[in-house]
Predicted model as a PDB file, atoms N, CA, C, CB and O in Angstrom, pLDDT in the B-factor column:
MODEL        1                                                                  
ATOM      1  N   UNK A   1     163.956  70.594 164.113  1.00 60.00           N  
ATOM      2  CA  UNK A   1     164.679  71.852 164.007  1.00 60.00           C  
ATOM      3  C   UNK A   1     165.999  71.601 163.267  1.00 60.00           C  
ATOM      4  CB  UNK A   1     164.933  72.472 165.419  1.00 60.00           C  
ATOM      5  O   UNK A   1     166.900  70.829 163.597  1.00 60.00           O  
ATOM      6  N   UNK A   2     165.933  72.392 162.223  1.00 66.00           N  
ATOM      7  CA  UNK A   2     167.573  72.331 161.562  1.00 66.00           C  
ATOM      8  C   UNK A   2     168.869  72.776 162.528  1.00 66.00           C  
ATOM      9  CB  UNK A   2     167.668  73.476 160.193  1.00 66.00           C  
ATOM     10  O   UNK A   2     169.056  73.922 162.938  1.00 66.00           O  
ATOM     11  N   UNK A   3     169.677  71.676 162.785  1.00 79.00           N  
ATOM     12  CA  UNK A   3     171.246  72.244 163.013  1.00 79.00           C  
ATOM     13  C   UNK A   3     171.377  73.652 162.092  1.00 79.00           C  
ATOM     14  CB  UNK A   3     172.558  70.946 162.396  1.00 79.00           C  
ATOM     15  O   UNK A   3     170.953  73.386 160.967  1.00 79.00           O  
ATOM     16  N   UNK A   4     171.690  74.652 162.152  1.00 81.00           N  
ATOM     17  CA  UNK A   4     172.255  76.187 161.801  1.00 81.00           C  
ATOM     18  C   UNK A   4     173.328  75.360 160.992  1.00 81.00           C  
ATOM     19  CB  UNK A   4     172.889  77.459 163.271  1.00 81.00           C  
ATOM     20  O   UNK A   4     173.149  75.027 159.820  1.00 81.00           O  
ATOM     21  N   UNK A   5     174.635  75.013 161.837  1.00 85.00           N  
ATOM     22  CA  UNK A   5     175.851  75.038 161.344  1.00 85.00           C  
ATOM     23  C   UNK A   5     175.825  74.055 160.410  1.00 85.00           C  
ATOM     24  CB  UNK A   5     176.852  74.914 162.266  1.00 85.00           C  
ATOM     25  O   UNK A   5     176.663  74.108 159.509  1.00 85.00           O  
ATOM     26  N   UNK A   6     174.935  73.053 160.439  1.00 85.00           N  
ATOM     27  CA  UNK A   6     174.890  72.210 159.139  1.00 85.00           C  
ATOM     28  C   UNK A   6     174.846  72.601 157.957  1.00 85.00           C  
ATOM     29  CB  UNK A   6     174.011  71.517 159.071  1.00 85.00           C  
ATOM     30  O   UNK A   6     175.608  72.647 156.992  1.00 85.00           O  
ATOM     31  N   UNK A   7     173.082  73.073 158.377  1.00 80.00           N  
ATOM     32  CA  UNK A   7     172.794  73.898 157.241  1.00 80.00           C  
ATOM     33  C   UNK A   7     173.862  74.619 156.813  1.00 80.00           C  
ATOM     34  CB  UNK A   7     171.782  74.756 157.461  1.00 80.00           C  
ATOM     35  O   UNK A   7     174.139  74.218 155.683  1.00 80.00           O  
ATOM     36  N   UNK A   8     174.689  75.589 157.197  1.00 83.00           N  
ATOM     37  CA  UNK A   8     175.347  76.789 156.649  1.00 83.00           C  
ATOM     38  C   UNK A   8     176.252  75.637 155.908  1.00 83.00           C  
ATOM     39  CB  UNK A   8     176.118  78.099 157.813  1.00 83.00           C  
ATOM     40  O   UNK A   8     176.229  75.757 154.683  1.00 83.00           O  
ATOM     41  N   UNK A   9     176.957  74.664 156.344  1.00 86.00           N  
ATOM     42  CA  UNK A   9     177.979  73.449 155.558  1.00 86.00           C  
ATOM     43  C   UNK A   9     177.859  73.061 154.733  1.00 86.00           C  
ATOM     44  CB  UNK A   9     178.216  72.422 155.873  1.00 86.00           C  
ATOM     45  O   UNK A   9     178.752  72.937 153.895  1.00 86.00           O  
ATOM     46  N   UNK A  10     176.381  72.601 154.575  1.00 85.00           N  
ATOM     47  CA  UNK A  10     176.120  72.402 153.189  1.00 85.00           C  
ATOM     48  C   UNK A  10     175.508  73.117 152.143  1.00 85.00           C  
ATOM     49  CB  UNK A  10     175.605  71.568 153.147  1.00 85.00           C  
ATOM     50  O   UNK A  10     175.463  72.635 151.011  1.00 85.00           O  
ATOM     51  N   UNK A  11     174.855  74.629 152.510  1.00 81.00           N  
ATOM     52  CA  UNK A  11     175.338  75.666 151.480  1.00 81.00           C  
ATOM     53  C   UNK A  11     176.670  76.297 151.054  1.00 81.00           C  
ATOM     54  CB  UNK A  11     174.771  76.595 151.754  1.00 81.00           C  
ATOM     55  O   UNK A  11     177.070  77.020 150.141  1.00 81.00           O  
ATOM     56  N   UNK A  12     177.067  75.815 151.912  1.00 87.00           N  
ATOM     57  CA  UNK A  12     179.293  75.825 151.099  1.00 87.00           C  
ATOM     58  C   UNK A  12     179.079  75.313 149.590  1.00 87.00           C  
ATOM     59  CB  UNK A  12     180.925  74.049 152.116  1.00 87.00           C  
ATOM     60  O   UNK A  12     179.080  75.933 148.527  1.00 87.00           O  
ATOM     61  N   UNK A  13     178.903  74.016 149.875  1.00 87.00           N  
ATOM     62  CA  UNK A  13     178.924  73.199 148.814  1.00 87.00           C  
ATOM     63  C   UNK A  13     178.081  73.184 147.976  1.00 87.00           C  
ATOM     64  CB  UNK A  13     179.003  72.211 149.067  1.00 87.00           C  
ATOM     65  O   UNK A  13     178.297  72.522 146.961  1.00 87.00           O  
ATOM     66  N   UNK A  14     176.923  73.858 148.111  1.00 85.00           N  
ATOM     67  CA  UNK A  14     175.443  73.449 146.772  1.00 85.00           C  
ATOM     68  C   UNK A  14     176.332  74.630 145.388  1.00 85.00           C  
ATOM     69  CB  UNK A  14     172.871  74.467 147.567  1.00 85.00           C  
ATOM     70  O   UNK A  14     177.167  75.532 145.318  1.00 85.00           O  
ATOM     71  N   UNK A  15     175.585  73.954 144.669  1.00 84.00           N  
ATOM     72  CA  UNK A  15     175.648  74.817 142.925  1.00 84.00           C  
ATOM     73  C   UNK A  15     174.573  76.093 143.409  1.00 84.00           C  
ATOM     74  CB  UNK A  15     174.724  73.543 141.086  1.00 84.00           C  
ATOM     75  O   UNK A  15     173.706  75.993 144.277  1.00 84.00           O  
ATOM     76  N   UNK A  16     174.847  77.139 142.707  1.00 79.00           N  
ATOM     77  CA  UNK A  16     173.497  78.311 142.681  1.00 79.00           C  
ATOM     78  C   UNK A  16     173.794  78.704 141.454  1.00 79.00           C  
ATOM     79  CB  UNK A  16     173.402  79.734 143.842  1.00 79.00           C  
ATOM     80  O   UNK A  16     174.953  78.908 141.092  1.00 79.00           O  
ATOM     81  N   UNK A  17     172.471  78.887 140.487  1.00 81.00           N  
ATOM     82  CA  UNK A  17     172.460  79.479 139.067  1.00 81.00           C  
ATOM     83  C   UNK A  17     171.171  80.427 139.300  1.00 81.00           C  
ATOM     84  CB  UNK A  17     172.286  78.234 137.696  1.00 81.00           C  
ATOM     85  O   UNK A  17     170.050  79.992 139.561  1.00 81.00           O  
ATOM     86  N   UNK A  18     171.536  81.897 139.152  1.00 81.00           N  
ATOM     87  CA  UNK A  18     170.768  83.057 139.731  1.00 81.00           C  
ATOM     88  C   UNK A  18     170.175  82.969 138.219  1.00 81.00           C  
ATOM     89  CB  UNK A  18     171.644  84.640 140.438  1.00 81.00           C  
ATOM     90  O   UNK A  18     170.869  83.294 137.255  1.00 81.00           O  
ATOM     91  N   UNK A  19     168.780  82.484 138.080  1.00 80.00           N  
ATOM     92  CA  UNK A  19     168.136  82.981 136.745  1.00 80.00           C  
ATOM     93  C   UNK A  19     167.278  84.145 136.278  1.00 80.00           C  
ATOM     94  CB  UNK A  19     167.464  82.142 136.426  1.00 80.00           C  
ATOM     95  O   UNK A  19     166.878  84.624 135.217  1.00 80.00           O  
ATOM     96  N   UNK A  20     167.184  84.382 137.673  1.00 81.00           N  
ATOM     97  CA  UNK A  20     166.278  86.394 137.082  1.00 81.00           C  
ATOM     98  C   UNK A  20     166.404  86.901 138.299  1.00 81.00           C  
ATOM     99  CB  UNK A  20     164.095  86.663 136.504  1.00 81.00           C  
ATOM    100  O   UNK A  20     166.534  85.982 139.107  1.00 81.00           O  
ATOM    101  N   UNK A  21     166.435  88.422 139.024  1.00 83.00           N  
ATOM    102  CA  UNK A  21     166.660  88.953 139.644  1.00 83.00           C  
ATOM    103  C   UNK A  21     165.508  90.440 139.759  1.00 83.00           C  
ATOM    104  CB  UNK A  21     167.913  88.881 139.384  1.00 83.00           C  
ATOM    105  O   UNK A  21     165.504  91.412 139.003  1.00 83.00           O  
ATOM    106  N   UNK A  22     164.534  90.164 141.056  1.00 80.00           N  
ATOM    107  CA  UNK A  22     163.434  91.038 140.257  1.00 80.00           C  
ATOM    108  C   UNK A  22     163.375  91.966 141.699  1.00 80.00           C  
ATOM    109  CB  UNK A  22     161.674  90.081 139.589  1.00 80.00           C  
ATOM    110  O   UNK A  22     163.733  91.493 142.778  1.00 80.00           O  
ATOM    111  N   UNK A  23     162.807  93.525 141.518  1.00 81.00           N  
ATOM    112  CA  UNK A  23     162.791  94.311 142.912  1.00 81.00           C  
ATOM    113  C   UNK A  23     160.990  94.512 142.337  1.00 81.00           C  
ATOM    114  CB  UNK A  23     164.182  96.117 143.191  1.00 81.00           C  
ATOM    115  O   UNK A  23     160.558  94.812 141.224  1.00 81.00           O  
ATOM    116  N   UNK A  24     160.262  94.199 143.637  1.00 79.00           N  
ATOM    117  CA  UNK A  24     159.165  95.303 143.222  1.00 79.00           C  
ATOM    118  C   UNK A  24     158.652  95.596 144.642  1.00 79.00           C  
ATOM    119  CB  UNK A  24     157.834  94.740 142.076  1.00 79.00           C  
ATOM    120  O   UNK A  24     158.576  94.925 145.671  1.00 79.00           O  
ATOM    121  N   UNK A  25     158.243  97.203 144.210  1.00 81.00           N  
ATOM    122  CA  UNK A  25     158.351  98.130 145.611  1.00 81.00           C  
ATOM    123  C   UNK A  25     156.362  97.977 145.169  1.00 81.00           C  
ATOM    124  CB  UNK A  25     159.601 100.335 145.580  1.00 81.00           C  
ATOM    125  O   UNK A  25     155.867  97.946 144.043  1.00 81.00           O  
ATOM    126  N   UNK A  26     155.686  97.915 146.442  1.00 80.00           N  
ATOM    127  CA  UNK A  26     154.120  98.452 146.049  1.00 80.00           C  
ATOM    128  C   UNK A  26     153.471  99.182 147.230  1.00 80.00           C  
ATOM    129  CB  UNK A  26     153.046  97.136 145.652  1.00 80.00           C  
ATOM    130  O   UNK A  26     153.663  98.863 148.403  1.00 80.00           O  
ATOM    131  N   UNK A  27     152.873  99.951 146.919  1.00 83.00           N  
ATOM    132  CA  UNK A  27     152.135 100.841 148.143  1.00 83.00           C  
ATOM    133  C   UNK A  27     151.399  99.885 149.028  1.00 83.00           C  
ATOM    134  CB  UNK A  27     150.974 102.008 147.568  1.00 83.00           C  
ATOM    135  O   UNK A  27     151.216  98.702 148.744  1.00 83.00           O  
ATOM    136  N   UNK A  28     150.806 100.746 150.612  1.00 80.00           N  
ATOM    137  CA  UNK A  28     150.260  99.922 151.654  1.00 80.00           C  
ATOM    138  C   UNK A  28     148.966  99.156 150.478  1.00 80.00           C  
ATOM    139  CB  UNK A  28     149.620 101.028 153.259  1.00 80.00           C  
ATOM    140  O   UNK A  28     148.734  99.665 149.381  1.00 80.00           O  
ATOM    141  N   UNK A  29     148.555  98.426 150.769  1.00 81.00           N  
ATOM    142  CA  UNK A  29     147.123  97.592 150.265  1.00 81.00           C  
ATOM    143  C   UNK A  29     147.329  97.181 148.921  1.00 81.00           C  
ATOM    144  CB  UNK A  29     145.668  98.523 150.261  1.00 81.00           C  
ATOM    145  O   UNK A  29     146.522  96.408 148.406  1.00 81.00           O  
ATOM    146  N   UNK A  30     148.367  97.626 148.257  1.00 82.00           N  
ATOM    147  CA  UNK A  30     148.584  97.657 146.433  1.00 82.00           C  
ATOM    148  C   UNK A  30     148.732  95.572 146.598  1.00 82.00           C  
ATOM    149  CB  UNK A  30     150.841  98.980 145.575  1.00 82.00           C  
ATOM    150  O   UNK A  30     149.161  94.821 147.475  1.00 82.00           O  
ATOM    151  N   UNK A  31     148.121  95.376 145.260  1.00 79.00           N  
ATOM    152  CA  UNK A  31     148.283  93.793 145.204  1.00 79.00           C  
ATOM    153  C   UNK A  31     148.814  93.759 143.933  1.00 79.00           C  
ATOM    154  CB  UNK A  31     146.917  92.810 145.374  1.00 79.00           C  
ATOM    155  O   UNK A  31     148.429  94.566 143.087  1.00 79.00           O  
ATOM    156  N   UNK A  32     149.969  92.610 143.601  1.00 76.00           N  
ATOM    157  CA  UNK A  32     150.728  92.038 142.861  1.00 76.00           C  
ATOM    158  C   UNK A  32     149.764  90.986 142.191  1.00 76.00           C  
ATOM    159  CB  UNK A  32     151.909  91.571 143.589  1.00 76.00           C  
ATOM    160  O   UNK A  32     149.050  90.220 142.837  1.00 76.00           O  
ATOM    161  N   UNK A  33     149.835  91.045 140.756  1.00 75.00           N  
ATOM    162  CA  UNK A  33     148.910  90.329 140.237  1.00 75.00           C  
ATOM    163  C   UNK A  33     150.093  88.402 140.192  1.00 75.00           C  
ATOM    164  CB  UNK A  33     148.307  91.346 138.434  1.00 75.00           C  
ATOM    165  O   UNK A  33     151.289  88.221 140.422  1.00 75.00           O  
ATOM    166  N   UNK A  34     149.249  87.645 139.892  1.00 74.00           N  
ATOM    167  CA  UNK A  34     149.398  86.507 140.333  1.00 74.00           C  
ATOM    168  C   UNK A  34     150.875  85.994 139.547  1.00 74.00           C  
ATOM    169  CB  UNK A  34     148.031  85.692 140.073  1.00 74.00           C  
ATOM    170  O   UNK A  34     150.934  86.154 138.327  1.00 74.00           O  
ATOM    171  N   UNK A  35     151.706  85.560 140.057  1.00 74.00           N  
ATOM    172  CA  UNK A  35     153.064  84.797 139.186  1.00 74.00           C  
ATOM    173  C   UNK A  35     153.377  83.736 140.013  1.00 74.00           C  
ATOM    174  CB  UNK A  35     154.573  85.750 138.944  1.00 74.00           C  
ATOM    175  O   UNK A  35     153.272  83.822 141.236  1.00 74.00           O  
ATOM    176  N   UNK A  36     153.903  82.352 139.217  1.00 77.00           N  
ATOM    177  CA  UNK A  36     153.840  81.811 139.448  1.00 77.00           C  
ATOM    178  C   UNK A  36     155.061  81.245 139.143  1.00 77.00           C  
ATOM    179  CB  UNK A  36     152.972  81.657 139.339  1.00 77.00           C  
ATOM    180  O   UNK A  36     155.251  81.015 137.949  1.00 77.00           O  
ATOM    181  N   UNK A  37     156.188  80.882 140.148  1.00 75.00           N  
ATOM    182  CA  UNK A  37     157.509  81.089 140.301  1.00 75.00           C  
ATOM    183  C   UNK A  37     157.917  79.970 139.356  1.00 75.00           C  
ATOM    184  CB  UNK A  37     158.052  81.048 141.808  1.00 75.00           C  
ATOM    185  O   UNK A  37     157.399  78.899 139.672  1.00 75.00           O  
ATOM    186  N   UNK A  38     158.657  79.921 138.347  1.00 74.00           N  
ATOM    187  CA  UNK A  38     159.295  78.609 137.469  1.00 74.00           C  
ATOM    188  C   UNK A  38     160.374  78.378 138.469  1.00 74.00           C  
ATOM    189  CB  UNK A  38     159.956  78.912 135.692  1.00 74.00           C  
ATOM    190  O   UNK A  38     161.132  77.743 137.736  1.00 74.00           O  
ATOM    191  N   UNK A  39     160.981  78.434 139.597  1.00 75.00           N  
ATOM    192  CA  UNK A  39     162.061  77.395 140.439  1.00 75.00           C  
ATOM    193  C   UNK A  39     161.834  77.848 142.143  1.00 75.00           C  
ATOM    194  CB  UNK A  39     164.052  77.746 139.848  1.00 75.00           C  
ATOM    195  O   UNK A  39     161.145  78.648 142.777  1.00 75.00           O  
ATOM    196  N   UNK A  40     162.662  77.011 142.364  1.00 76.00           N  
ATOM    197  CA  UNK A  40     163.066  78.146 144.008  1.00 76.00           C  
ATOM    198  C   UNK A  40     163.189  79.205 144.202  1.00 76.00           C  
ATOM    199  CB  UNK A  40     164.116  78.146 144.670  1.00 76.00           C  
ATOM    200  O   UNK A  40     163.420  79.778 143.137  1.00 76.00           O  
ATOM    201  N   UNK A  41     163.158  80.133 145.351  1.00 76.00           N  
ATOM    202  CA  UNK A  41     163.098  81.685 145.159  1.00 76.00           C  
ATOM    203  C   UNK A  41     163.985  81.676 146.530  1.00 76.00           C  
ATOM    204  CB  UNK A  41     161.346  82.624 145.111  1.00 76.00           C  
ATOM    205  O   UNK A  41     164.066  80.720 147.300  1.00 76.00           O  
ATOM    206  N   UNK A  42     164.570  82.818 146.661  1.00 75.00           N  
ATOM    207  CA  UNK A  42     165.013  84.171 147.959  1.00 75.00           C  
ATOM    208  C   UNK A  42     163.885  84.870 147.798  1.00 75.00           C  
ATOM    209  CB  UNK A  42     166.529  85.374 147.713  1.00 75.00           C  
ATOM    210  O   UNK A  42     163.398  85.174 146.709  1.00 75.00           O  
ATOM    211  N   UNK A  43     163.379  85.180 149.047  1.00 75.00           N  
ATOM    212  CA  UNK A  43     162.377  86.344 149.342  1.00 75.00           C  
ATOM    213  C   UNK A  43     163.177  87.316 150.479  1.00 75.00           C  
ATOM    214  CB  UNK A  43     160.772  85.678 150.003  1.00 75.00           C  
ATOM    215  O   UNK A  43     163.303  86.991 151.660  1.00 75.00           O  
ATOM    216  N   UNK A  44     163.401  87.866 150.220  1.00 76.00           N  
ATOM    217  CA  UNK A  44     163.982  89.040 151.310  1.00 76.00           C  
ATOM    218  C   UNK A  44     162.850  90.516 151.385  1.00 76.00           C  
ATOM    219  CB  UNK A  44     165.808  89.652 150.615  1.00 76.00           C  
ATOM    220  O   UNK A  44     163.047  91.432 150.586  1.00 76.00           O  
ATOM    221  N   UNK A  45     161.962  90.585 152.173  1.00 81.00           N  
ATOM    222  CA  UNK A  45     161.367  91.650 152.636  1.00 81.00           C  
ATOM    223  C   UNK A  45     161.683  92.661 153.194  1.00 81.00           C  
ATOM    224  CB  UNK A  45     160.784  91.428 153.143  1.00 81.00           C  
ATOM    225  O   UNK A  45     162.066  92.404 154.336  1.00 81.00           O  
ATOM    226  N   UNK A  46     161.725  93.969 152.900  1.00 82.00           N  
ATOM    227  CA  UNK A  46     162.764  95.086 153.745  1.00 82.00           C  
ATOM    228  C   UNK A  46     161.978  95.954 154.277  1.00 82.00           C  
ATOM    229  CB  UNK A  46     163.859  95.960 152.900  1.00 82.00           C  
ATOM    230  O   UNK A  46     162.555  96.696 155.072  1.00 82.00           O  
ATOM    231  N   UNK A  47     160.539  96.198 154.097  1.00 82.00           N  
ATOM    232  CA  UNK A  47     159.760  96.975 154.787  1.00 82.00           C  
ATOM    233  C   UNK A  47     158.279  96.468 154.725  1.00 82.00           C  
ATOM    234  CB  UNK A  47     159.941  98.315 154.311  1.00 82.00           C  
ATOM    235  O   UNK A  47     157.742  96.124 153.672  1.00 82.00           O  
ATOM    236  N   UNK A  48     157.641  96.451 156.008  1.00 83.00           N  
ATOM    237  CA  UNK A  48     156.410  96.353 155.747  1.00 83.00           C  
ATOM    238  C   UNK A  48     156.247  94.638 155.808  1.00 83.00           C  
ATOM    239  CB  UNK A  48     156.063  97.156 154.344  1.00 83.00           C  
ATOM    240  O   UNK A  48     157.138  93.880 156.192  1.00 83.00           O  
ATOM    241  N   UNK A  49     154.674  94.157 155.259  1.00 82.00           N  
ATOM    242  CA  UNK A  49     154.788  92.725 155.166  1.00 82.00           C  
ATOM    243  C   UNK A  49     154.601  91.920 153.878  1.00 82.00           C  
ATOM    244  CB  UNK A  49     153.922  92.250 156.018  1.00 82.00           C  
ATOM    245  O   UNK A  49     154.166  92.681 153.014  1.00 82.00           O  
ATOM    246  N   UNK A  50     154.753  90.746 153.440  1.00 79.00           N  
ATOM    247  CA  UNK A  50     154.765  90.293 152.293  1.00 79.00           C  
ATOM    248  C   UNK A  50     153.599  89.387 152.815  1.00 79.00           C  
ATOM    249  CB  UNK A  50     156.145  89.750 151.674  1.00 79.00           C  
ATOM    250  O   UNK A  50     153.440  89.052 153.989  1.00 79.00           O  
ATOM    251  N   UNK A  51     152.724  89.011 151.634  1.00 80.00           N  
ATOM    252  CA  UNK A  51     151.923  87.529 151.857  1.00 80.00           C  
ATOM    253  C   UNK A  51     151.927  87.404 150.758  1.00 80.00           C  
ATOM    254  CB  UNK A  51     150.501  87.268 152.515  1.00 80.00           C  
ATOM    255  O   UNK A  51     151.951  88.256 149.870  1.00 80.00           O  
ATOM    256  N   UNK A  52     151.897  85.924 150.693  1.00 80.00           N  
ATOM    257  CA  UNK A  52     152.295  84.822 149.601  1.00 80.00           C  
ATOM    258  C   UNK A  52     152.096  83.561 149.360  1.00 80.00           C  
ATOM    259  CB  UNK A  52     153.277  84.695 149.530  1.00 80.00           C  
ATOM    260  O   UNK A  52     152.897  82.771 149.861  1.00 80.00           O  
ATOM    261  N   UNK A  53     150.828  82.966 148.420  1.00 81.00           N  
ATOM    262  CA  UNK A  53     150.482  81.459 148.456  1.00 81.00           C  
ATOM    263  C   UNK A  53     151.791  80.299 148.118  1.00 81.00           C  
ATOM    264  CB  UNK A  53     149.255  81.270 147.275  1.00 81.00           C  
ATOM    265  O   UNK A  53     152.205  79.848 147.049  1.00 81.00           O  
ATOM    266  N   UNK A  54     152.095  80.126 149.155  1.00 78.00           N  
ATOM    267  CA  UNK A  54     152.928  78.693 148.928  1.00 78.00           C  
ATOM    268  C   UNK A  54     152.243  77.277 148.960  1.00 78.00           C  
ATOM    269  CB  UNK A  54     153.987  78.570 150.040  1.00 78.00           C  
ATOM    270  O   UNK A  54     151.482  76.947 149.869  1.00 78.00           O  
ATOM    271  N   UNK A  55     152.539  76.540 148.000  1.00 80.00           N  
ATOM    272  CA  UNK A  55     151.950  75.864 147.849  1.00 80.00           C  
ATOM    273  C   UNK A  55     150.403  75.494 148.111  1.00 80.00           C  
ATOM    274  CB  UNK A  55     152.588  75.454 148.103  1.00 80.00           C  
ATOM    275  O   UNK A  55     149.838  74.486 148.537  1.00 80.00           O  
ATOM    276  N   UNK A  56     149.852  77.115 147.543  1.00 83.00           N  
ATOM    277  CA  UNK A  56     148.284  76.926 148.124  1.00 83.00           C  
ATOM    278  C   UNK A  56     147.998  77.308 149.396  1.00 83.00           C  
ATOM    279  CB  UNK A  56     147.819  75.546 148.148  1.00 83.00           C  
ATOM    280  O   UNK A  56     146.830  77.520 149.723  1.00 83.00           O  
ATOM    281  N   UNK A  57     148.931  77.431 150.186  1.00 86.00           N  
ATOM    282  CA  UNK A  57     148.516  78.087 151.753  1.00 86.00           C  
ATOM    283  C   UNK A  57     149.394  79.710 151.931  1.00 86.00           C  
ATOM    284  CB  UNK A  57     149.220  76.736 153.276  1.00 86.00           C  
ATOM    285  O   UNK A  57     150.598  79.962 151.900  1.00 86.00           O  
ATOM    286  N   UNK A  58     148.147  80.631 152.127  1.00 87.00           N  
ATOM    287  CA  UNK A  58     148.327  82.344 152.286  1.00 87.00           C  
ATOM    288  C   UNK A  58     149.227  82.026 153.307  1.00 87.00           C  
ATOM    289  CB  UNK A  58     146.894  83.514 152.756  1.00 87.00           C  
ATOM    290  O   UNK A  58     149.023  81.209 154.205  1.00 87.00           O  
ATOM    291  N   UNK A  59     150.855  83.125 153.030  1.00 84.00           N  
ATOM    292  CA  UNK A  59     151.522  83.028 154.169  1.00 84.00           C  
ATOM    293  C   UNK A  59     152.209  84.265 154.203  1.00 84.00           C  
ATOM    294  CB  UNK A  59     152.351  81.861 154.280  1.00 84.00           C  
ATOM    295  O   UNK A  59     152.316  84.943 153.181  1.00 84.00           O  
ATOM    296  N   UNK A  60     152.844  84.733 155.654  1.00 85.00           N  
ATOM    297  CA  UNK A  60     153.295  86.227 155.641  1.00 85.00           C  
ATOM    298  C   UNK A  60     154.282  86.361 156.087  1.00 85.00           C  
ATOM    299  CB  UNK A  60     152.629  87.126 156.217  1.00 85.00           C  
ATOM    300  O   UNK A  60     154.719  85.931 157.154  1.00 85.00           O  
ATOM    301  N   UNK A  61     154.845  87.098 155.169  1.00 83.00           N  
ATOM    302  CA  UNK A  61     156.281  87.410 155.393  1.00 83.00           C  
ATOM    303  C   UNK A  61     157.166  88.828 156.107  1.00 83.00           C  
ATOM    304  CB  UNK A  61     156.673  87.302 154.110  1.00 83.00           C  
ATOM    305  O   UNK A  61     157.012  89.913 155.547  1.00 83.00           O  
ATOM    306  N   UNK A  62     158.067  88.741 157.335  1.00 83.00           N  
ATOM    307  CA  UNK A  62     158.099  89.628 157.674  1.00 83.00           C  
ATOM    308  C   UNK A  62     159.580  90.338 157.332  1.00 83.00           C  
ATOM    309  CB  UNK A  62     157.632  89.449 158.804  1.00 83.00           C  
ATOM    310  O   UNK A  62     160.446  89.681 156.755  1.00 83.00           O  
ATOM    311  N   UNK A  63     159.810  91.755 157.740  1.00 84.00           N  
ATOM    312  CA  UNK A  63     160.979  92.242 157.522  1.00 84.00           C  
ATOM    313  C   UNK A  63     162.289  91.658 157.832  1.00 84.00           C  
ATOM    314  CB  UNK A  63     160.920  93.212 158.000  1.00 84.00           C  
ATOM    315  O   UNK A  63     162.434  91.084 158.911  1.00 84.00           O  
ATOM    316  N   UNK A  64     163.517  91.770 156.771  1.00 78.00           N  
ATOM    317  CA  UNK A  64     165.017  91.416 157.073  1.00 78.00           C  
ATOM    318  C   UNK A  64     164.599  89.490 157.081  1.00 78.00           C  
ATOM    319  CB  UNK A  64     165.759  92.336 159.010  1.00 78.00           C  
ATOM    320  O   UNK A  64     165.611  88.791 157.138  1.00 78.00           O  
ATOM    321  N   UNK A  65     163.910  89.096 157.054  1.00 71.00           N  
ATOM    322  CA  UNK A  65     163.545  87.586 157.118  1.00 71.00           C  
ATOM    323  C   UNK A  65     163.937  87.086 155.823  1.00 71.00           C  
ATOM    324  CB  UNK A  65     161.967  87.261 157.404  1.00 71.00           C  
ATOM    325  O   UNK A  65     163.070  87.264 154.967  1.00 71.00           O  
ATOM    326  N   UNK A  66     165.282  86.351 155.315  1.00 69.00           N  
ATOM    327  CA  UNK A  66     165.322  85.622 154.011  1.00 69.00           C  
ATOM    328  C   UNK A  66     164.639  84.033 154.381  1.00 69.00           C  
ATOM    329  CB  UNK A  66     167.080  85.556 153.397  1.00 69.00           C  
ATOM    330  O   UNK A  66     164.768  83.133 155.211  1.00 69.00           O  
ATOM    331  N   UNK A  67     163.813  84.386 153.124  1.00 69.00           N  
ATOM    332  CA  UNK A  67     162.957  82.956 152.802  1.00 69.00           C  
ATOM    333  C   UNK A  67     163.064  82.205 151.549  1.00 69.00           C  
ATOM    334  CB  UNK A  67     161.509  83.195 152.833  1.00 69.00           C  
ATOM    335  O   UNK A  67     162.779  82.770 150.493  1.00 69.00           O  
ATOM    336  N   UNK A  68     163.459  80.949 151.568  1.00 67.00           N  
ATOM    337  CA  UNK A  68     164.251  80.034 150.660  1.00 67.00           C  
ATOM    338  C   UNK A  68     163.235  79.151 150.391  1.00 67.00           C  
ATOM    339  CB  UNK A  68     165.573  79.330 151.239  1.00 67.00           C  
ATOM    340  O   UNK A  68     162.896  78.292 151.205  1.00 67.00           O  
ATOM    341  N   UNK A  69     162.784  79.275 149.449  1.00 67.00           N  
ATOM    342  CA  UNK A  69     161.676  78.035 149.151  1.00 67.00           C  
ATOM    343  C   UNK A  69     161.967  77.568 147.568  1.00 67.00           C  
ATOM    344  CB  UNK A  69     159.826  78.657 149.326  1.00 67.00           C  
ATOM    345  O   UNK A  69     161.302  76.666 147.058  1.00 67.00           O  
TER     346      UNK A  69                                                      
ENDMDL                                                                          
END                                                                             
């Protein structure tokens, strides 16, 4: 289990270079055709659920949940 307060310590200090910034809204069942992320991502979900192959394994993402991969 990560220490919290660590973690938060040493995002003080990391570099961040925001290289694209994307919103996409899709209806219940609508599917996102396949992309395939060129770096790390923020996933922030605000309604509803997200699923998403990471590294090859289907995974689901739920509301207000930021996910750093």
């Amino acid at each position: 289990m990560v220490d919290i307060d660590e973690h938060l310590r040493l995002w003080d200090h990391a570099t961040v270079k925001i290289l694209d910034v994307r919103q996409v809204m899709l209806d219940p069942h609508e599917k996102r055709s396949a992309y395939r992320l060129p770096a790390s991502f923020f996933l922030l979900v605000t309604r509803g659920r997200a699923y998403a192959a990471v590294d090859g394994v289907l995974q689901m993402f739920a509301p207000f949940k930021v996910i750093l991969l």
